[in-house]
C-alpha positions in Angstrom: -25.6 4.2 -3.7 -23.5 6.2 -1.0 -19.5 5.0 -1.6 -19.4 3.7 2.2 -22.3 1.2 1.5 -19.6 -0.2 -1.3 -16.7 -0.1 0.8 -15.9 0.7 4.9 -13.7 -0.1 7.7 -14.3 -2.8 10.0 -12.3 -4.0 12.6 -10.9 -6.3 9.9 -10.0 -4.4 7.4 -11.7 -2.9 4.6 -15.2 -4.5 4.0 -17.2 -4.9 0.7 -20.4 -5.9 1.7 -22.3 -6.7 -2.0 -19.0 -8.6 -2.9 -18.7 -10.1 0.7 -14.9 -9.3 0.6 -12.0 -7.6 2.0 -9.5 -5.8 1.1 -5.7 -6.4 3.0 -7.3 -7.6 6.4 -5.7 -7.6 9.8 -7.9 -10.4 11.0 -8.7 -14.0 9.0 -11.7 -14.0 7.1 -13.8 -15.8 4.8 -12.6 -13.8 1.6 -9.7 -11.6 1.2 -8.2 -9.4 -1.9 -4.5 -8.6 -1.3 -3.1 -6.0 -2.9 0.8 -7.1 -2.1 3.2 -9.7 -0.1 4.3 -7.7 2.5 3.5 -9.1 5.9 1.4 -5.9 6.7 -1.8 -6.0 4.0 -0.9 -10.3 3.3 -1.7 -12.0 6.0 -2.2 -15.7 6.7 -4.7 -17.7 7.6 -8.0 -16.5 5.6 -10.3 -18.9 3.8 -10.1 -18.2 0.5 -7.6 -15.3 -1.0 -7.4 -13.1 -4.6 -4.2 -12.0 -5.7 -1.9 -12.0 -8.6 -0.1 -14.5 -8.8 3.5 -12.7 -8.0 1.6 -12.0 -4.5 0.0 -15.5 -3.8 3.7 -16.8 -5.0 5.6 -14.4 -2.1 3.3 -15.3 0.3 3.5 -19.1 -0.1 7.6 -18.3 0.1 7.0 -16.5 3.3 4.4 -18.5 5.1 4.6 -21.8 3.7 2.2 -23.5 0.8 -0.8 -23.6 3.0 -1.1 -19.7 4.0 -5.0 -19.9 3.0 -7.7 -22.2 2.3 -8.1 -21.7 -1.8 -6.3 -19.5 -3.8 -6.8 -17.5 -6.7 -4.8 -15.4 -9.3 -6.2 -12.2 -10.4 -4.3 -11.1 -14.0 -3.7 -7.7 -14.3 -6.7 -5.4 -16.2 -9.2 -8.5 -16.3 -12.2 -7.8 -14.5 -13.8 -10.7 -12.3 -17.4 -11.0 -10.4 -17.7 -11.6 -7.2 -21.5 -11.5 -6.1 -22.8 -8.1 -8.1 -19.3 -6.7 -7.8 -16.9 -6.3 -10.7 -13.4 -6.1 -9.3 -10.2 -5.5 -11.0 -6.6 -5.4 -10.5 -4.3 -3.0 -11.4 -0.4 -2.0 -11.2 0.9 0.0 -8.0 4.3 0.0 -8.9 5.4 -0.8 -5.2 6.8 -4.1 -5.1 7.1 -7.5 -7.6 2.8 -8.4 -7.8 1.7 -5.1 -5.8 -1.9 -4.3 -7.7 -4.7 -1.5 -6.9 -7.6 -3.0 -6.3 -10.7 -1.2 -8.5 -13.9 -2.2 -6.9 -17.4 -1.1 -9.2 -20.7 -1.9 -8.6 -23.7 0.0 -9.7 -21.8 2.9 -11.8 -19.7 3.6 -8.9 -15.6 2.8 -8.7 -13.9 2.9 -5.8 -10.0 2.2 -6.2 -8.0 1.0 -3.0 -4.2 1.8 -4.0 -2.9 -0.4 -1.5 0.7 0.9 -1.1 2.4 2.5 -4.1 5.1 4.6 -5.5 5.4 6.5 -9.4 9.2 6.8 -9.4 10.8 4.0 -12.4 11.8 0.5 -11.2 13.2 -1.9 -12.9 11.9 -4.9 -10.4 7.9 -4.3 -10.4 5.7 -3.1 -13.3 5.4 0.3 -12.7 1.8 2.3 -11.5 -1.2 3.2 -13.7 -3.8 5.6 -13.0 -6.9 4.7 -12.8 -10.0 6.7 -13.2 -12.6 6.4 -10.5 -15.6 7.9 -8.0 -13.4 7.3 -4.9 -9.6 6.6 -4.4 -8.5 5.2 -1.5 -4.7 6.6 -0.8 -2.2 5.6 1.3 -0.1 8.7 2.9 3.1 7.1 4.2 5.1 10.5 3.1 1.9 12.9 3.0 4.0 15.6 4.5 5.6 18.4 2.3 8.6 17.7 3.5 9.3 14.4 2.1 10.8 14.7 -1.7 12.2 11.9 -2.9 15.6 11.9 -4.7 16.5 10.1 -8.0 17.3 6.6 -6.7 20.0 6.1 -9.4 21.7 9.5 -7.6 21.4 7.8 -3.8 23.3 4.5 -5.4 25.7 6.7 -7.2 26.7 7.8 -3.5 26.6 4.5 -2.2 29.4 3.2 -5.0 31.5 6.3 -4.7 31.8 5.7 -1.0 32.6 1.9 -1.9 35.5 3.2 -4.2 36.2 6.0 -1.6 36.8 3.0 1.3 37.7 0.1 -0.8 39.3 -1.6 2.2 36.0 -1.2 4.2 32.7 -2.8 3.9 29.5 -1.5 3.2 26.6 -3.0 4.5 22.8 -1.8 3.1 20.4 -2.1 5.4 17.2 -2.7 3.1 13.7 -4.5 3.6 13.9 -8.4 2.3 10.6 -7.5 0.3 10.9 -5.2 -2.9 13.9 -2.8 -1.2 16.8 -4.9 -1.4 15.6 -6.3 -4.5 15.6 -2.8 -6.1 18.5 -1.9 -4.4 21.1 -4.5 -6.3 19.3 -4.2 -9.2 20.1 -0.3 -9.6 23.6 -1.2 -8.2 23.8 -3.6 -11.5 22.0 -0.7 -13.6 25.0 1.7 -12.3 27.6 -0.6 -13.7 28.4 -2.7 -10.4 29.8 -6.1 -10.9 30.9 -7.4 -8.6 29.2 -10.1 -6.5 26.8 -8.6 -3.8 26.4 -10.5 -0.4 23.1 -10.9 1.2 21.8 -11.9 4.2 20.4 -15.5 4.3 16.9 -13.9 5.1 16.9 -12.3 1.2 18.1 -15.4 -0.3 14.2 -17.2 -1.1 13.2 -14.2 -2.1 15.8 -12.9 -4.1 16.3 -16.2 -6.1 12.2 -15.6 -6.4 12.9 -12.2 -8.2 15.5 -13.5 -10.4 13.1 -16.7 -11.8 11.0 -14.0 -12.5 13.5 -12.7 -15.2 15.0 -10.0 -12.8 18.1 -9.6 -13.3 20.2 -9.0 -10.2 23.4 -10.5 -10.7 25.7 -12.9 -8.6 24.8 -12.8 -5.2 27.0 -14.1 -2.7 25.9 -15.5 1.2 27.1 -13.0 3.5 28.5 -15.3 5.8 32.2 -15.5 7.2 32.0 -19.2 9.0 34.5 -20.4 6.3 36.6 -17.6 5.7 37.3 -14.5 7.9 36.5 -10.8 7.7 39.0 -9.8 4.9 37.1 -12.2 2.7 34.6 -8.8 2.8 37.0 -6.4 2.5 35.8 -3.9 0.0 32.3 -6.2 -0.4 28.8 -4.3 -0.3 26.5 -6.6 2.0 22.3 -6.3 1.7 20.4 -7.3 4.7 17.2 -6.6 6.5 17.9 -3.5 9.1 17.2 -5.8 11.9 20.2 -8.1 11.0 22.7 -4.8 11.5 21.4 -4.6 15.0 23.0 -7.8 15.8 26.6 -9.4 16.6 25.8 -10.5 12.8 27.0 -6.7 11.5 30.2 -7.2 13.7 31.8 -10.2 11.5 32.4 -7.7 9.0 35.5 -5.6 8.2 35.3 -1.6 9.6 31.9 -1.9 7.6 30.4 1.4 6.8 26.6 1.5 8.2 23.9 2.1 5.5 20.3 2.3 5.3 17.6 2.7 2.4 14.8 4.2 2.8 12.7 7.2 2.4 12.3 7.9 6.2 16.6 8.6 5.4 15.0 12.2 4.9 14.8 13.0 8.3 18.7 13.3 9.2 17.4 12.8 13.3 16.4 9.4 12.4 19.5 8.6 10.4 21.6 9.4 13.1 19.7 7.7 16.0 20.1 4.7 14.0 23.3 4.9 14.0 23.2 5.5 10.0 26.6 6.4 8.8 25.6 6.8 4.6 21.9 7.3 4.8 20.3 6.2 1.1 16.9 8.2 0.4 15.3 5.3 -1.6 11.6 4.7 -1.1 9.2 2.4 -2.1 6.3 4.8 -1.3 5.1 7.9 -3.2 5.8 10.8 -1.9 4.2 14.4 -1.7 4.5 15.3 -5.0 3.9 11.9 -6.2 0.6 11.3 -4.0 -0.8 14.8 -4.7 -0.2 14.5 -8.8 -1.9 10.6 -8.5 -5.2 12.3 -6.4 -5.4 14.6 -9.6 -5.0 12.0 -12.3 -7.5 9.6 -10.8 -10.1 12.3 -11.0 -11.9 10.8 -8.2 -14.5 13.4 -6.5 -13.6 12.1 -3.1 -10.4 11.3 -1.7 -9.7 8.5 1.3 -6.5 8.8 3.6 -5.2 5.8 5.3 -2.0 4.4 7.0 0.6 7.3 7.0 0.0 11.2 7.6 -3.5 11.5 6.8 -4.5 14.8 7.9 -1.9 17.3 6.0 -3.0 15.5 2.6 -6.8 15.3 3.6 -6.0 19.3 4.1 -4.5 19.5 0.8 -7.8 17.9 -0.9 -9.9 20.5 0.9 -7.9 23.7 -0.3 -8.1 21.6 -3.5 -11.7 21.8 -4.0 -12.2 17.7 -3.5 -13.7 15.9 -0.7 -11.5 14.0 1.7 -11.7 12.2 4.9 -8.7 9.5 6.9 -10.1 6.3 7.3 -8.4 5.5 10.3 -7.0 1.8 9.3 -5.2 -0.1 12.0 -2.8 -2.3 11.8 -0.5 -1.0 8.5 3.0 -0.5 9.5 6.1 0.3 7.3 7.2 -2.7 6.5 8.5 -1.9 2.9 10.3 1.4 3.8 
């Protein structure tokens, strides 16, 4: 059986057609495998949806309890059936509940990463290899160019500059799904305690993280209705980027303007964003990281999607393996 009959784009996402599934689709349908919460692979409104639970958990905290027909939670490493297909779930280190999907049928594996990243994080189990015919990669940060630094050295900067300015504020510009999460727990892993202030748009999730033994400390509302702006003076704030966009960011004391992510790389976009302390932190693999992965998998053929597909589909070719991009619409950056 050719891997395309297994698994192919449609218009709504990936299709399985023995298993009558799909994987992260754009558009409701009857069945749908999600491989994590964030808005661009979980999306609501499908019939029936298989997740782990940490997923089908964030989804019902960000759409509401009835964000798909039925619901079912897939535990890690245990294989399930649907139709002739045995599908399993596996650990992509990207967020809390982020899973690869392996799909098998007929001696053939086909492994659809979702989004993922190898560097250590305390807030999601971190990624495993898994052997297959086919992997499917994402390629956010295919591009040489993109090296990810040690997060714990990008919060180091961060707190020097806090101790540097104490009579400034700091606020973190950092995605309310899985980046601000990390974010204050490697602040607490560094030493900081202190209480961290978050915007109100972290708060459902955060508390989330922390019932799910996460340890992130006293967090603080970030909101200055009550006091005035030296009630911040010297505070680190977490908020989604957006919010620093806003007359929001203004209520704050001289605040020093920071943003994580990996796209921090690329000192042009850190400075057209106005981004005074740019933290490299990403939630996605990067070149090293996605080339090394392709190798471990020991899959035969390689499938690019979402990101820069054609250097790394380049890379499998001087390599020796088979690649081609798939093309994908509708993935974003969401959690970068």
């Amino acid at each position: 059986m050719r891997a395309s009959d297994l698994l192919h784009p449609r218009p709504e996402g990936l299709y399985c057609p023995p298993g009558d599934f799909f994987i992260d689709p754009v558009r409701p349908v009857n069945r749908a495998l999600i491989t994590h919460g964030h808005s661009d692979h979980a999306r609501s409104g499908h019939r029936s949806v298989l997740a782990t639970l940490q997923t089908l958990d964030i989804m019902g905290l960000r759409y509401g309890e009835d964000f798909a027909g039925t619901t079912q939670a897939a535990a890690l490493g245990e294989a399930m059936a649907l139709n002739d297909v045995t599908v399993t779930f596996h650990p992509a280190g990207h967020v809390l509940g982020s899973a690869q999907i392996a799909v098998e049928h007929k001696g053939r594996r086909i492994v659809a990463s979702g989004d993922y990243k190898r560097q250590k994080d305390a807030t999601c189990a971190p990624f495993e290899p898994v052997k297959c015919d086919v992997f499917i990669t994402e390629a956010t940060f295919g591009l040489p160019v993109f090296r990810h630094p040690p997060d714990t050295e990008e919060i180091a900067r961060l707190l020097k500059s806090a101790a540097q300015f104490p009579e400034r504020s700091h606020l973190v510009g950092a995605y309310a799904l899985g980046k601000a999460q990390r974010v204050m727990r490697l602040m607490r892993d560094a030493g900081y305690d202190r209480p961290i202030y978050i915007h109100g748009a972290l708060a459902k999730l955060s508390e989330y993280y922390q019932s799910q033994g996460i340890d992130l400390g006293t967090l603080e509302p970030a909101t200055v209705d009550s006091g005035g702006k030296q009630d911040f003076t010297g505070a680190i704030v977490v908020g989604p980027p957006s919010a620093f966009a806003d007359r929001w960011a203004r209520r704050f004391p001289d605040p020093i303007s920071c943003f994580a992510s990996g796209w921090m790389r690329i000192r042009q976009r850190a400075k057209q964003g106005g981004v005074e302390l740019p933290l490299i932190i990403s939630d996605h693999a990067d070149w090293d990281e996605l080339t090394a992965t392709i190798k471990e998998t020991g899959a035969g053929e390689i499938w690019v999607t979402h990101g820069r597909e054609e250097a790394l589909v380049r890379w499998c070719e001087l390599e020796g393996i088979a690649a081609r991009p798939l093309h994908l619409v509708g993935y974003e950056d969401e959690g970068d």
